[in-house]
Backbone bond lengths (Angstrom), bond angles and torsions (degrees), N, CA, C in turn:
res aa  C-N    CA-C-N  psi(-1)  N-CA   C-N-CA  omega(-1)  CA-C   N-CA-C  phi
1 X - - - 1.459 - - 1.525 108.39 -
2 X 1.220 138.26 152.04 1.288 177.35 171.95 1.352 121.17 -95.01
3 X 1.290 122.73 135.89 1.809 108.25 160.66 1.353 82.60 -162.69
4 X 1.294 91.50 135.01 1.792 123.38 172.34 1.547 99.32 -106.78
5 X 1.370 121.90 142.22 1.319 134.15 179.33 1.390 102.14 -135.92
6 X 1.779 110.51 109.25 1.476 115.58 -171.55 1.502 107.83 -133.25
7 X 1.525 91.29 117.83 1.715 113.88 -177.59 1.699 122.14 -115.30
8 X 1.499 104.59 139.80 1.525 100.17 176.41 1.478 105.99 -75.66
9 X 1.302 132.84 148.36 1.542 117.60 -176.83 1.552 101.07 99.00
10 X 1.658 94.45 149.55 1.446 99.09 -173.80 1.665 97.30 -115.97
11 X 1.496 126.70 144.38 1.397 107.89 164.03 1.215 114.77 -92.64
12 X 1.921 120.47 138.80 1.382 109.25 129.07 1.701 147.13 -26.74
13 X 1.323 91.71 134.11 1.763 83.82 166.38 1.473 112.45 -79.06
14 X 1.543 98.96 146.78 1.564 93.24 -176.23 1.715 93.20 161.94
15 X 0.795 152.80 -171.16 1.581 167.31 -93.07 1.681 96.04 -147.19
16 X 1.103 117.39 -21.88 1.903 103.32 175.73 1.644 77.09 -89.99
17 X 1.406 113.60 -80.83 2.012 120.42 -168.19 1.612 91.98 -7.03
18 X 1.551 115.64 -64.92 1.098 101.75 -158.36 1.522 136.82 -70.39
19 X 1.168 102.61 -32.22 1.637 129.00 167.91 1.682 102.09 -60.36
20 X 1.261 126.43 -39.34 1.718 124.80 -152.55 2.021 75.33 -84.73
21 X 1.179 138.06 -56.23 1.113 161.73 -162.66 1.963 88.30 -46.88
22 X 1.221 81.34 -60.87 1.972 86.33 -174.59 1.386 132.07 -35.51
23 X 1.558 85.43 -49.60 1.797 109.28 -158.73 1.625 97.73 -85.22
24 X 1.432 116.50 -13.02 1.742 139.85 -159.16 1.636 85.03 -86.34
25 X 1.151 108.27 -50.49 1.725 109.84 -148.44 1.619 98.93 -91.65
26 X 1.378 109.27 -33.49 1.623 99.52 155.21 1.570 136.66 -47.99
27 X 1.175 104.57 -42.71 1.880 115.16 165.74 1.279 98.81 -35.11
28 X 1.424 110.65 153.21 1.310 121.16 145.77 1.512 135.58 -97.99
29 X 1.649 86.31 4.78 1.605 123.07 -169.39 1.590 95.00 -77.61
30 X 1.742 96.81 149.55 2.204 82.81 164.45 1.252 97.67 -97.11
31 X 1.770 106.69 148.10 1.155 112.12 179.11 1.674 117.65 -129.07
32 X 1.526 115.61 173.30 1.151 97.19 -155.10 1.811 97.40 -165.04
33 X 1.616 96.70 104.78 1.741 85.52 175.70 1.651 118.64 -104.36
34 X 1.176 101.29 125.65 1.636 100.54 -178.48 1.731 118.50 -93.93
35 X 0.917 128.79 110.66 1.458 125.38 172.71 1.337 124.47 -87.20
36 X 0.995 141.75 132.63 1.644 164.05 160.98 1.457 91.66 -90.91
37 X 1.730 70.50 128.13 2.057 95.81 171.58 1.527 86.84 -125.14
38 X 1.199 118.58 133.97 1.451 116.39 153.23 1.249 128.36 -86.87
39 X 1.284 133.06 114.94 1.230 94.11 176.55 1.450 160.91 -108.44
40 X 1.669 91.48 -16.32 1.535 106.62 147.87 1.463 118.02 -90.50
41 X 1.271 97.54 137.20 2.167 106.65 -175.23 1.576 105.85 -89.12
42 X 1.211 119.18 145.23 1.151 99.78 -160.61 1.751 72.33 -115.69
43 X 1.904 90.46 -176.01 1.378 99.76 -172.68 1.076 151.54 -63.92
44 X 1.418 102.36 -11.33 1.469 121.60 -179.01 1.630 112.15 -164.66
45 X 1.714 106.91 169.31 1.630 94.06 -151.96 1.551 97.68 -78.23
46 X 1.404 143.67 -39.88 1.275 138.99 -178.13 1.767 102.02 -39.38
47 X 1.161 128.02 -44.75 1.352 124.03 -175.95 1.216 118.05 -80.57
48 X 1.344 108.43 -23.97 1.847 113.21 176.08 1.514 108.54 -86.52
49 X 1.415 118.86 -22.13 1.664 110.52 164.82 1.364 118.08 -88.33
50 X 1.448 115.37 4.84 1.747 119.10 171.95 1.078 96.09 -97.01
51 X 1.550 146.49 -41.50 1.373 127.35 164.39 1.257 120.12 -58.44
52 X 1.191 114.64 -35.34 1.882 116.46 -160.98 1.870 91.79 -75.75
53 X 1.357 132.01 -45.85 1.524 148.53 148.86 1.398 93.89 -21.37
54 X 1.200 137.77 -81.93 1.516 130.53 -143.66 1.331 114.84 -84.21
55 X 1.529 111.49 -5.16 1.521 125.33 178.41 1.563 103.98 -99.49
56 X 1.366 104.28 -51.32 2.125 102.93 173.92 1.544 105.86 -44.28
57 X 1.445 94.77 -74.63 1.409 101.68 174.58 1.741 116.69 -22.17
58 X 0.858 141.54 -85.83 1.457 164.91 -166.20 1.559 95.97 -53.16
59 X 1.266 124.67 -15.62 1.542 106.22 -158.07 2.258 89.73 -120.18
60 X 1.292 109.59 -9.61 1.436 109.40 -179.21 1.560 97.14 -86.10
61 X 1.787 110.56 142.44 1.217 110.93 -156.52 1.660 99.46 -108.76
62 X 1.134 109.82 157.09 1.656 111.08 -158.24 1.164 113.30 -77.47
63 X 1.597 104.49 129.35 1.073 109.77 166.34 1.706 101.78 107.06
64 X 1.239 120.54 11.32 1.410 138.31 144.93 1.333 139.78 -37.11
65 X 1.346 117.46 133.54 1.409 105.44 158.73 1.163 123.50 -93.14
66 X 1.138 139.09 138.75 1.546 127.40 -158.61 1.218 99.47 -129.17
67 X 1.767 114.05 128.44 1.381 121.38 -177.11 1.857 97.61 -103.36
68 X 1.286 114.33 134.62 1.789 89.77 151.08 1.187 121.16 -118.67
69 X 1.304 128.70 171.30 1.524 128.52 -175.74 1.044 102.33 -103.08
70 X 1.357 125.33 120.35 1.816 130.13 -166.33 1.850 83.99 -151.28
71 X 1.778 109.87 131.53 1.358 104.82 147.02 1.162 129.28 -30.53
72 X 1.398 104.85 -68.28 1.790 132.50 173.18 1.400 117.36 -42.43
73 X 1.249 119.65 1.01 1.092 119.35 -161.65 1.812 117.66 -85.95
74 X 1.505 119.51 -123.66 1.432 106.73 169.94 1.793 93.02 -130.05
75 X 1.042 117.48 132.11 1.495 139.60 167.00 1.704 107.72 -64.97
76 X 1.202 136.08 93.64 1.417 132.27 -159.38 1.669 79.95 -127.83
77 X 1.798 111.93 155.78 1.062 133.36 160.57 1.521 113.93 -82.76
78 X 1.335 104.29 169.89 1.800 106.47 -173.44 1.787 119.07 -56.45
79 X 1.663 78.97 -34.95 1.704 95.06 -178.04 1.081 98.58 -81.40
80 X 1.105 146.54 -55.46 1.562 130.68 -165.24 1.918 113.60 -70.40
81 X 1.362 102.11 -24.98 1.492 99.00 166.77 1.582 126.83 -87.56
82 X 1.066 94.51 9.19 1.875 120.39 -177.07 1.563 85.21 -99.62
83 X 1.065 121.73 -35.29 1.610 118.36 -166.71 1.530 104.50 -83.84
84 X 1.141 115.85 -34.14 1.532 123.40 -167.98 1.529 96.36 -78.00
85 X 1.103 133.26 -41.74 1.876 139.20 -172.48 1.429 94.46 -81.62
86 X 1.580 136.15 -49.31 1.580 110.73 162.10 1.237 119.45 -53.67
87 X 1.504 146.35 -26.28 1.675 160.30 -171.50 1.427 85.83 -48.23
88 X 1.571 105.24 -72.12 0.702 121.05 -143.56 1.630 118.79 -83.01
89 X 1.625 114.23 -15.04 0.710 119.53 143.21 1.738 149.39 -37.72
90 X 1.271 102.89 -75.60 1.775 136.26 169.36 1.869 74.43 -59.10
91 X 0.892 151.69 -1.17 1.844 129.98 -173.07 1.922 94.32 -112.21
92 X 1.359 111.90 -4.72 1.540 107.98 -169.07 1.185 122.54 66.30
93 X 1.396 116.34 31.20 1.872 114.27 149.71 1.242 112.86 -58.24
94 X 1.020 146.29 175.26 1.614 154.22 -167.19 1.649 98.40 -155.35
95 X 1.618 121.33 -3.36 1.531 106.27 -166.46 1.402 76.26 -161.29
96 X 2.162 101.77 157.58 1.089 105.21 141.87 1.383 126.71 -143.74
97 X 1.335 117.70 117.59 1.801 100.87 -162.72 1.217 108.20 -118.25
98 X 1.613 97.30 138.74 1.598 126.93 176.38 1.367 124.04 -76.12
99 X 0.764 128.42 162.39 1.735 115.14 -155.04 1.845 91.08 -151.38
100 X 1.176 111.84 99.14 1.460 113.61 174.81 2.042 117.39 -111.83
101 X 1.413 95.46 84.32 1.659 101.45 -175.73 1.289 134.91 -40.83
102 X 0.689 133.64 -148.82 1.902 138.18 -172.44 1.850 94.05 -113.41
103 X 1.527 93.40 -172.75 1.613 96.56 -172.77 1.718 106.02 -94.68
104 X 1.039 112.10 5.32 1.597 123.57 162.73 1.279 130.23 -66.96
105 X 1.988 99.10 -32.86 1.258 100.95 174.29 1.625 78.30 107.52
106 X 1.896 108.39 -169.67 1.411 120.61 -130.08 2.196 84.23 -140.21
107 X 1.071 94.23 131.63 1.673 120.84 -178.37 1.678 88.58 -68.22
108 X 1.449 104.98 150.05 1.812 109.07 170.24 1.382 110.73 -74.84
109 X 1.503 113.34 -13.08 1.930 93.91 -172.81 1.447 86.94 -89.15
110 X 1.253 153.97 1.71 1.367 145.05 167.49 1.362 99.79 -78.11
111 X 1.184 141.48 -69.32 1.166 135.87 167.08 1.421 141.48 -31.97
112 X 1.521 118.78 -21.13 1.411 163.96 -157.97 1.479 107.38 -117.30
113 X 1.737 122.78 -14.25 1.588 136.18 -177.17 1.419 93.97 -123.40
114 X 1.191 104.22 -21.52 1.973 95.54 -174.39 1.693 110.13 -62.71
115 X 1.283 107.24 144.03 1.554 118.82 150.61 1.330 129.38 -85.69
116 X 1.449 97.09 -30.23 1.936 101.69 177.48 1.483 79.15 -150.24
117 X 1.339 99.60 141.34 1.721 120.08 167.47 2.031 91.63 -108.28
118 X 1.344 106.46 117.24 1.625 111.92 175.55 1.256 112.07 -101.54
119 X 1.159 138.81 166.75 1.456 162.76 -151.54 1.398 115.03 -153.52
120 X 1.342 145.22 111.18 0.972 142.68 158.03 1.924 108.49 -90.43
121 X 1.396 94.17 63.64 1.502 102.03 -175.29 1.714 119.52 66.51
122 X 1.491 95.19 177.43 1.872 86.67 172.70 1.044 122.58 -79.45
123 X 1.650 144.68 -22.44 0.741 152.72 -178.58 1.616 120.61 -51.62
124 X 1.316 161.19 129.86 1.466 174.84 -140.60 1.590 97.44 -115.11
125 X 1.083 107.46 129.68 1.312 133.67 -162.79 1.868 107.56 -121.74
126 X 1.322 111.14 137.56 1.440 96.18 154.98 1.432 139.77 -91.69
127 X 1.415 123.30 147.63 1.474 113.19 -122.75 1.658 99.77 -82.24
128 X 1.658 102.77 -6.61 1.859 108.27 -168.00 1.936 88.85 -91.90
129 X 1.340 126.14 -17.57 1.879 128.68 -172.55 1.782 95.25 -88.89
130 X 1.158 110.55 -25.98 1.625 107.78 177.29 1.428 89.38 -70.29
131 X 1.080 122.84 -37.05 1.664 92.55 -153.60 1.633 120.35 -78.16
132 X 1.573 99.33 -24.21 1.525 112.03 154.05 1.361 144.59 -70.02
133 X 1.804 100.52 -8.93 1.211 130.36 161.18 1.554 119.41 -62.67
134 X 1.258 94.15 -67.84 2.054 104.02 173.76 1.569 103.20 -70.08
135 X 0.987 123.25 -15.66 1.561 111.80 173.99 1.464 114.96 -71.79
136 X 1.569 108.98 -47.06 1.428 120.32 -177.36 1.689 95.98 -66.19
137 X 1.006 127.07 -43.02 1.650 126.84 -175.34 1.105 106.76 -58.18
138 X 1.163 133.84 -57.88 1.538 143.04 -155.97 1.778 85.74 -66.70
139 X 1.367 128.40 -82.49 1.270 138.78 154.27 1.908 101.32 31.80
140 X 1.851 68.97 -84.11 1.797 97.04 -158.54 1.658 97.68 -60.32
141 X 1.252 114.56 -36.66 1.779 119.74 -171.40 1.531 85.92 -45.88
142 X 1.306 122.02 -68.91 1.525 145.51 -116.79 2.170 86.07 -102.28
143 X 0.923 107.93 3.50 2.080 114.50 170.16 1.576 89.18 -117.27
144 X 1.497 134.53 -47.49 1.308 102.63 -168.76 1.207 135.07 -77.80
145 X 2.173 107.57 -25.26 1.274 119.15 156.32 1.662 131.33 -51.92
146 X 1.907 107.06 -30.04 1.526 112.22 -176.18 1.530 94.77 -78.85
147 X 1.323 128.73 -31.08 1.173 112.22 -165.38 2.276 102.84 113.13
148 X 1.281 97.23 -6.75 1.497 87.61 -166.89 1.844 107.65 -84.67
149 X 1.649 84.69 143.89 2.050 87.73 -164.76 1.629 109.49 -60.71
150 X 1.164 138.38 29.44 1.292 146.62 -171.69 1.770 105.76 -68.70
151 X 1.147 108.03 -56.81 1.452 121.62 152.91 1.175 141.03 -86.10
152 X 1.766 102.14 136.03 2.076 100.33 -153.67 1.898 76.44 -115.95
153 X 1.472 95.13 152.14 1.517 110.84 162.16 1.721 101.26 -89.21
């Protein structure tokens, strides 16, 4: 397995880099974060999520499962998202990429490519702490499927 982690925004180094870096290098998976810089903003947010859209899009590698991070999305427990990355496993994905949007929020053809739209609850997150968020998840998915005691019920 594979997982690409693709964000609009670039991170600093600094104490998330390093932590998102951690939980990355634990996998045994290859992993791989791609950042989008935009660089001209365009005028308004419908046009800045059709660019930020045509760059996600383009950068998830074929034949993916594609998660996105949407409030709106579905609120799943560790175990049940441990269940969804075996699905998808035993189904012959070879990858799974996360799709973390701009502060506009997420274009409909991203939504329209998703397999699971996820939720890290209702609460608003900052968009560089998400990324250490789905790292630690993927992590924890990838100890409860091997069997490793990393995760307690």
């Amino acid at each position: 397995m594979q997982l690409s982690i693709i964000a609009i925004g670039r991170m600093q180094r600094g104490p998330e880099q390093q932590l998102m870096d951690e939980y990355l290098k634990r996998l045994p998976w290859k992993s791989t974060v791609t950042e989008i810089d935009i660089k001209k903003q365009a005028a308004n947010a419908d046009e800045r999520k059709a660019r930020e859209a045509e760059r996600l899009l383009a950068a998830i590698p074929d034949g993916a499962a594609v998660i996105v991070l949407d409030e709106r999305g579905r609120a799943l427990s560790s175990r049940d998202f441990a269940g969804k990355i075996d699905e998808w496993q035993v189904a012959g994905y070879n990858n799974i990429a996360i799709i973390i949007g701009g502060a506009d929020g997420l274009h409909e053809s991203l939504y329209a490519r998703a397999d699971l739209k996820l939720a890290f609850g209702t609460l608003t997150w900052p968009h560089m702490l998400v990324r250490v968020l789905i790292a630690e998840q993927i992590y924890r998915a990838w100890s409860i499927n091997a069997g490793h005691p990393y995760h307690r019920d």
